[in-house]
N, C-alpha and C positions, 0 to 999 in steps of 0.2 A: 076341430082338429085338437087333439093332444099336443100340449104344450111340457116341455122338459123343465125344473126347477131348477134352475142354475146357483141361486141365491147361496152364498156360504153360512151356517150356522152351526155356530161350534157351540153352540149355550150348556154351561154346566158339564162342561169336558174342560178337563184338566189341561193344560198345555206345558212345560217344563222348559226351562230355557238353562244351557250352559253355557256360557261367557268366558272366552279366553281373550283376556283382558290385557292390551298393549298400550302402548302411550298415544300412537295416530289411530288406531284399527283396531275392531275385535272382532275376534269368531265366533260365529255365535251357532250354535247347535240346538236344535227345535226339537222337541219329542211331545207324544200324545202317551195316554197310559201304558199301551205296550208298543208301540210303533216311532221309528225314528222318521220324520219329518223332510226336515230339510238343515241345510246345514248353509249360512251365509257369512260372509266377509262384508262390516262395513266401515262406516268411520266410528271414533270412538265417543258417539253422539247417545245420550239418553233416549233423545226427540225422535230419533233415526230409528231404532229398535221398536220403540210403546208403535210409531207411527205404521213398520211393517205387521208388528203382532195384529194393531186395529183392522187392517188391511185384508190381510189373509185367515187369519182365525179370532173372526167377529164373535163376542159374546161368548169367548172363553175364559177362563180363573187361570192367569199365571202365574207361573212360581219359577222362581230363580234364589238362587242364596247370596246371591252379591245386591241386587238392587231391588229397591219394593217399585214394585208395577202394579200404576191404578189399574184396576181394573172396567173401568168405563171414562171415557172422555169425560172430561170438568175444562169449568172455567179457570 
């Protein structure tokens, strides 16, 4: 039986992050090289952002102008 690859791999894709930055919450807007993403409201947490990017677009390079984002989990 064929099996479907479910697995997410965004490796060596670009991801773009825009940050509308408040004192409790930010918004935050997702883009890929020509495509708009998704767009999320959370707390105004560093931890909370790196933790959704690792999540949903694994082994991608992101770039934002407001904050540097590892790009792979570290100790």
């Amino acid at each position: 039986m064929l099996r479907q690859n479910t697995d997410l791999n965004f490796a060596g894709q670009p991801i773009y992050i825009g940050i509308d930055v408040h004192l409790k919450s930010w918004n935050v807007a997702i883009y890929s090289k020509d495509l708009f993403l998704k767009c999320i409201h959370q707390e105004s947490k560093v931890e909370v952002l790196v933790d959704h990017l690792w999540k949903h677009y694994p082994g991608a390079s992101y770039y934002t102008s407001l904050l540097p984002i590892m790009r792979t989990p570290g100790p």
